[in-house]
N, C-alpha and C positions, 0 to 999 in steps of 0.2 A: 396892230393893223395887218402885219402880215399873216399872223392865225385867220381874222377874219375873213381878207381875200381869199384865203384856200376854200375857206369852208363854205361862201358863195358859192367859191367853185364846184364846190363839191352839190349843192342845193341847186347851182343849173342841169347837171345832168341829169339828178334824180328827174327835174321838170322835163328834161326833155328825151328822159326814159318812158316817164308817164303817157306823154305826148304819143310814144309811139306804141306801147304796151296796149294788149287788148283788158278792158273793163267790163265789170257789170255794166250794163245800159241803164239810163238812166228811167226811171219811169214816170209818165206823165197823165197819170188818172188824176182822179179826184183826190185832194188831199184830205187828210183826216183834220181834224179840230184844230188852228191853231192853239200854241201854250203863251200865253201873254209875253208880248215882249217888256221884261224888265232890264232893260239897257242900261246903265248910266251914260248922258250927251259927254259925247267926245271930250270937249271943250269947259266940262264944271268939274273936272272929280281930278285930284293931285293922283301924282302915280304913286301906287301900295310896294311894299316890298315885293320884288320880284319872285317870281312864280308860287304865289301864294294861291291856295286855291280855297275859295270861299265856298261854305256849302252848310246847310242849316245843321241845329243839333242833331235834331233825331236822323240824319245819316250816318253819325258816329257812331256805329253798333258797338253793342257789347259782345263780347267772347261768343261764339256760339247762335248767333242769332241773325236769321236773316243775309242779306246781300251783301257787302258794301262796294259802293259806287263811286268811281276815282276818272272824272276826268282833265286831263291833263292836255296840254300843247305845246308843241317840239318847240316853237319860239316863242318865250311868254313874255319876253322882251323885242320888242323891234324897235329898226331905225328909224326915225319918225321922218315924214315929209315923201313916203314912197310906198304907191300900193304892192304890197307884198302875197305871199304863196306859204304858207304852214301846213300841218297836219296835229288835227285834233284825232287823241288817243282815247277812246275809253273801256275804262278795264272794271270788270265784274268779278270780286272776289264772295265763292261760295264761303259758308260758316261751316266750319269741322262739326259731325256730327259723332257718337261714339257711335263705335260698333254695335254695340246693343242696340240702337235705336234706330239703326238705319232700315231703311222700309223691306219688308220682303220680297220677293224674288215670284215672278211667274214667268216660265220661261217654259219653250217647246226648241226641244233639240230637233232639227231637222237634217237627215244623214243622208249625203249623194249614195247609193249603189249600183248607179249607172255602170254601162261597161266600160265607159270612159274612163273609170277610177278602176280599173283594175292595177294591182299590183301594189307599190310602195304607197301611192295617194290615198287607196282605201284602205291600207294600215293606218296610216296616217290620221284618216277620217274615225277614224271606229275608236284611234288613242285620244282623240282630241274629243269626242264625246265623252268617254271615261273622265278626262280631266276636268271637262265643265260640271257632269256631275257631281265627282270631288270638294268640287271648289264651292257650293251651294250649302248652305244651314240646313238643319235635320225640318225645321217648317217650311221651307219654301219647296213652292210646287213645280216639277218638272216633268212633262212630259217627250217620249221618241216617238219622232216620225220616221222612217225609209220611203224612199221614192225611188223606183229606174221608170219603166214604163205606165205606173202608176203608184197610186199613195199609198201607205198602208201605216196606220197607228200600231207600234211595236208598246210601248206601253202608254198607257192614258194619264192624264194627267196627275200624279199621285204624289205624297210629303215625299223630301229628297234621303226622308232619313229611310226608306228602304234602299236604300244602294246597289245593295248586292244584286235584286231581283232586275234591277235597272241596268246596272251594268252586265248580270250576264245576257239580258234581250241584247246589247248593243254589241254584246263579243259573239254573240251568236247568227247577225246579220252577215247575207249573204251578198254575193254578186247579182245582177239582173240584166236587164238588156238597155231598153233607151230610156231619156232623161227627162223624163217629166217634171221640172223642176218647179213650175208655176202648181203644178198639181200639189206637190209636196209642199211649197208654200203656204196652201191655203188649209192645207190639214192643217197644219204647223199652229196659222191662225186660229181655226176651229177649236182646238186642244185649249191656246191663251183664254180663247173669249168665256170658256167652260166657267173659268173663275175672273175673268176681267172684273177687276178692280182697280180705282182712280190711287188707293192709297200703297197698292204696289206697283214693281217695278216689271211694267208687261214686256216681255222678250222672246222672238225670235232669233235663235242663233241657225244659220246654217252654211253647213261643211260642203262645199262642194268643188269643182273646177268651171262649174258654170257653162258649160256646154249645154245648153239645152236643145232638147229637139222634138218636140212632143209635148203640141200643147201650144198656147202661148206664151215664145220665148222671143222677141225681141227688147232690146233694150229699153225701148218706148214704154212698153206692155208690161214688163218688170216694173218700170219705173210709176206706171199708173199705179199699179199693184201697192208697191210703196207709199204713194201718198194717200190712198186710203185706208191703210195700218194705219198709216198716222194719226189720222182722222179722228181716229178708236183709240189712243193712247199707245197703240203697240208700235214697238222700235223692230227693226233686224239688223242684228249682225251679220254681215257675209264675211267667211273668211276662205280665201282665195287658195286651193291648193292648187301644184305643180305650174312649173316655169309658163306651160300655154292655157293656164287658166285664163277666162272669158273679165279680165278687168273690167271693161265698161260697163255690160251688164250686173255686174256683183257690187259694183261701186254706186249703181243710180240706183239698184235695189234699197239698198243703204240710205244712201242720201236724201231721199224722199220720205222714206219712212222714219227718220230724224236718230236712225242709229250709227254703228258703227262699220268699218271695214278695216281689214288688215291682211296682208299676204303672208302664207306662212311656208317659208322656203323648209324647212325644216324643224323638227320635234321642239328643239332652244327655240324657235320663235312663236311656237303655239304656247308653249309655258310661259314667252313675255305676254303672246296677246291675252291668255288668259285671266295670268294678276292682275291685268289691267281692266279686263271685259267683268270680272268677277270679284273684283276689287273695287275700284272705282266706277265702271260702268256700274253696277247694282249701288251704286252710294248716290244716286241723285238726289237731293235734297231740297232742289228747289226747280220746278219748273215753267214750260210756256212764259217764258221772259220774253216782256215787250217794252220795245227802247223808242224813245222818241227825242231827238235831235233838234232843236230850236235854235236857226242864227239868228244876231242881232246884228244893229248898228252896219246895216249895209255888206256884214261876210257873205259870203254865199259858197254851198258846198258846189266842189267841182266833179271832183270824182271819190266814190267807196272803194276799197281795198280789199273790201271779205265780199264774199259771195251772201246772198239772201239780204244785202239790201239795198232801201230804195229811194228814190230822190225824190222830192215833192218841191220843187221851187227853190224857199229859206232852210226847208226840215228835211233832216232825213230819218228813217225808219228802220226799224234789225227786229225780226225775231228770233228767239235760240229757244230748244226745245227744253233741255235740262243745262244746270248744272250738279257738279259732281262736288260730293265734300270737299273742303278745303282748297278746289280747283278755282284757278281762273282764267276769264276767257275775255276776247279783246278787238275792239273796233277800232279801226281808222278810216278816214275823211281825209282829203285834200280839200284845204278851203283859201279861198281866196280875201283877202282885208284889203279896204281902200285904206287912202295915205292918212296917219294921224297924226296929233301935235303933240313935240315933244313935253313932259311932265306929267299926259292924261293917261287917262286909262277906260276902260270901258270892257262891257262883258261879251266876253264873245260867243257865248253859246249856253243855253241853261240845255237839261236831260231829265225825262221822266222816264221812270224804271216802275214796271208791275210784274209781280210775279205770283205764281204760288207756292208757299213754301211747305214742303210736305213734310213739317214737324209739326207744324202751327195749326196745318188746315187751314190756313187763312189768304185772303188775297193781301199782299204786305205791297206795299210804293214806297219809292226813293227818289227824292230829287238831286240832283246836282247842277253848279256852276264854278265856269271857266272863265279867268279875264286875262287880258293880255295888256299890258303899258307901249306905251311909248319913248325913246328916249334919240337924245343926238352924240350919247355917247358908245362907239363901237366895241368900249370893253366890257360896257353893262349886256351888251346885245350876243357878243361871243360867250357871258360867265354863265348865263343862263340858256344856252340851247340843252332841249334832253337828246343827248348821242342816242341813248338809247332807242328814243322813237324813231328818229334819222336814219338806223342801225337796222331797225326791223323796214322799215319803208324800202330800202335796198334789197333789203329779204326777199320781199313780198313782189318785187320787181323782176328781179333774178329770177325767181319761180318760174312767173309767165312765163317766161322769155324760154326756160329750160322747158317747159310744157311746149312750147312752139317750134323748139328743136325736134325735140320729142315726137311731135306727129309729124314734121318732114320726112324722119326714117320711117314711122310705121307706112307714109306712102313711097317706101323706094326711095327719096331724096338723099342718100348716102352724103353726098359731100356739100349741099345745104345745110343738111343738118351739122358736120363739122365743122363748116364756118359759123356757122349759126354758134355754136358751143364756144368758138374760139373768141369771134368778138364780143360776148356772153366775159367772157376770162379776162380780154383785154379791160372792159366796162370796170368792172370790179376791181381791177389792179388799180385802174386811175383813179375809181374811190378810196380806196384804203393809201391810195399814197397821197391823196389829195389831203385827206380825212384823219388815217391815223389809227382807224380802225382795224385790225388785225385781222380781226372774222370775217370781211369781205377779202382781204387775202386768200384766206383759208377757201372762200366758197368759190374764188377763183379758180383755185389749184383745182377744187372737184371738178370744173367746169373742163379743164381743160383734159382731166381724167375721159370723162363720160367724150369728148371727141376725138377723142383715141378708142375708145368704145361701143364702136357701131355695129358690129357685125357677129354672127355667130351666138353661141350660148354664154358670150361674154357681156353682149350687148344688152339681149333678154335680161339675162340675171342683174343688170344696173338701169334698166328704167323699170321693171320691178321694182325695186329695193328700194328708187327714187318717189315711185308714185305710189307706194303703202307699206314704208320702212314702219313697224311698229303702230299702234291702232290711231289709227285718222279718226277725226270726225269731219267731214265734210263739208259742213258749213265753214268749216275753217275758224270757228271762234277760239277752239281749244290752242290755236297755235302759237299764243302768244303766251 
């Protein structure tokens, strides 16, 4: 009895973190189709073994093949007789594809030679080109862009297995003046679309510090930019050089256009974004994933947890552009249950999953379902909570909260921001000693790091490192 009072305890805060944390909005158009409700009544069905999760055959992939689709809920046990507060998890695991198979590669290297990059950054720029070309199979196409004050195609789009000629256009780029960065962009585009193709992997990478001035450079302008790549299948990567590189613009670049970002402080972290960007970023396997959320029996979603999605009433809604071999990526929901009677059970939520899987060429679906019991005994209701989702929900809380620190100091708020950090610290101690959890320990101590950390090149370099430590995806699905 006393585990479970802690761990109330622990499940009020998180509510009345949430309460105060900012969220996606919810959205109130037109809903799409309902998915029939197949509920079982409260009141006729014995309660199943505890968190059992029911889901038809053919969601049980074989080795290799396709999605599979897991969802889960933090309390698949409750007290019965008391409307309650969960979080529904669900997690998308891609199939390992072999290297052989995995699709090829169209990609336009786009290289800052602004003046702004003079010195270490445009070393930096010119080794980080070499290394993506490196990193590419002798079939896949690659093209160089340069941009200062305008664009210029340094090589056209050609197989990657000339190298040499490729790499010396890129050791051969020079310095220029100003930063037409949307210009070079759209070369960048021009080069992809030469060979666009739905059965490869279209890419924009580009190296810059994001300074643009010349041209259309605002963040908004980038970001339109972005979601019309998307539109067309092409993704871009921005990868963020030196400490006063332009984060918000390189990051909505990204984010719209459904690829990636990462900062790279130095050579070791261009090498991690790389295996990563040319490793698994080119291993997509499956994409344009569309998820559909169905409650039943009176839950209702409260609030989403990932960015890109959206509330319609009973349903909620997620699209994610790719996934990556063997990768998975993961949704949570705050949902609220009226009170039920102890011995029943009922379904808490079914999920329709479409994707296209780009081994197959085929459009492939997945259904799943979630139930939850009831019971009046409190050690059936503590044996089965998932920590782990509990665990990430604190995560995902903590974030905000460190983002909203975070832009106190970029406007001046110095000692906001450190109380902001501190009671951040405080938050997280009472979980983990409430809890038991360690890891919110641990996110504590950062917490309390980063408000010791406001000021100077000490500052910069930790909300860097905070907001594109290693390659992000944006949407935030990869983060689980």
């Amino acid at each position: 009895m006393k585990r479970l009072f802690i761990f109330l305890l622990f499940m009020s805060v998180l509510a009345t973190q949430a309460c105060q944390c900012e969220y996606s909005p919810s959205w109130t158009g037109t809903a799409p189709p309902a998915i029939a409700s197949v509920a079982t009544p409260i009141s006729a069905a014995p309660m199943p073994a505890p968190h059992v999760i029911r889901r038809p055959a053919a969601e049980i992939l074989a080795p290799g093949e396709g999605v599979r689709l897991e969802p889960l809920v933090a309390h698949p046990v409750l007290l019965a007789g008391e409307k309650q507060t969960t979080y529904l998890r669900i997690n998308l695991t891609a199939f390992e594809m072999d290297a052989d198979d995995l699709p090829p590669a169209n990609v336009a290297i786009v290289l800052d030679r602004s003046g702004s990059m003079a010195g270490e950054r445009f070393l930096r720029a010119k080794k980080a080109a070499v290394m993506a070309v490196n990193k590419l199979r002798a079939d896949d196409l690659v093209s160089i862009v340069a941009y200062d004050s305008y664009a210029e195609v340094l090589v056209p789009a050609t197989r990657a297995r000339h190298s040499a000629r490729i790499i010396d256009a890129i050791e051969s780029c020079e310095l220029g003046g100003s930063t037409a960065l949307y210009a070079g962009v759209r070369l960048g585009e021009n080069e992809v679309k030469k060979n666009l193709d739905k059965e490869r992997v279209n890419r924009i990478v580009l190296l810059s510090d994001g300074h643009a001035n010349s041209g259309p450079s605002s963040p908004d302008e980038l970001a339109a930019l972005g979601e019309a790549l998307r539109s067309y299948g092409i993704g871009v990567t921005t990868i963020g050089l030196g400490l006063d590189y332009d984060s918000k613009l390189m990051a909505r670049l990204a984010l719209e256009s459904g690829g990636n970002h990462f900062f790279a402080q130095n050579v070791g972290d261009l090498q991690k974004g790389f295996d990563l960007e040319f490793g698994i970023g080119l291993a997509a396997v499956v994409k344009d994933l569309s998820i559909q959320v169905e409650f039943h029996g009176g839950a209702r979603p409260l609030k989403v947890l990932n960015a890109g999605m959206q509330i319609h009433g009973s349903t909620v809604t997620a699209r994610i552009p790719q996934l990556y071999s063997g990768k998975q990526a993961g949704l949570l929901i705050e949902v609220e249950l009226p009170a039920g009677t102890a011995g029943t059970h009922a379904d808490l939520a079914s999920v329709n999953l479409s994707y296209s899987n780009l081994k197959t060429h085929r459009i492939e679906q997945r259904t799943g379902r979630v139930a939850v019991s009831w019971s009046n005994s409190t050690a059936d209701v503590e044996a089965n909570v998932a920590t782990d989702i509990m665990v990430r929900v604190a995560t995902l809380l903590d974030d905000r909260r460190t983002a909203a620190a975070y832009r106190l100091r970029k406007q001046g708020k110095i000692e906001q921001a450190r109380l902001a950090f501190e009671k951040s610290a405080k938050i997280l101690e009472t979980q983990s000693k409430r809890s038991g959890f360690e890891v919110l320990y641990e996110q504590s101590q950062r917490a309390r790091t980063r408000a010791k950390r406001l000021t100077g090149d000490e500052y910069k370099a930790e909300e860097l490192l905070y907001d594109h430590k290693g390659l992000k995806n944006f949407g935030e699905y990869t983060a689980y």
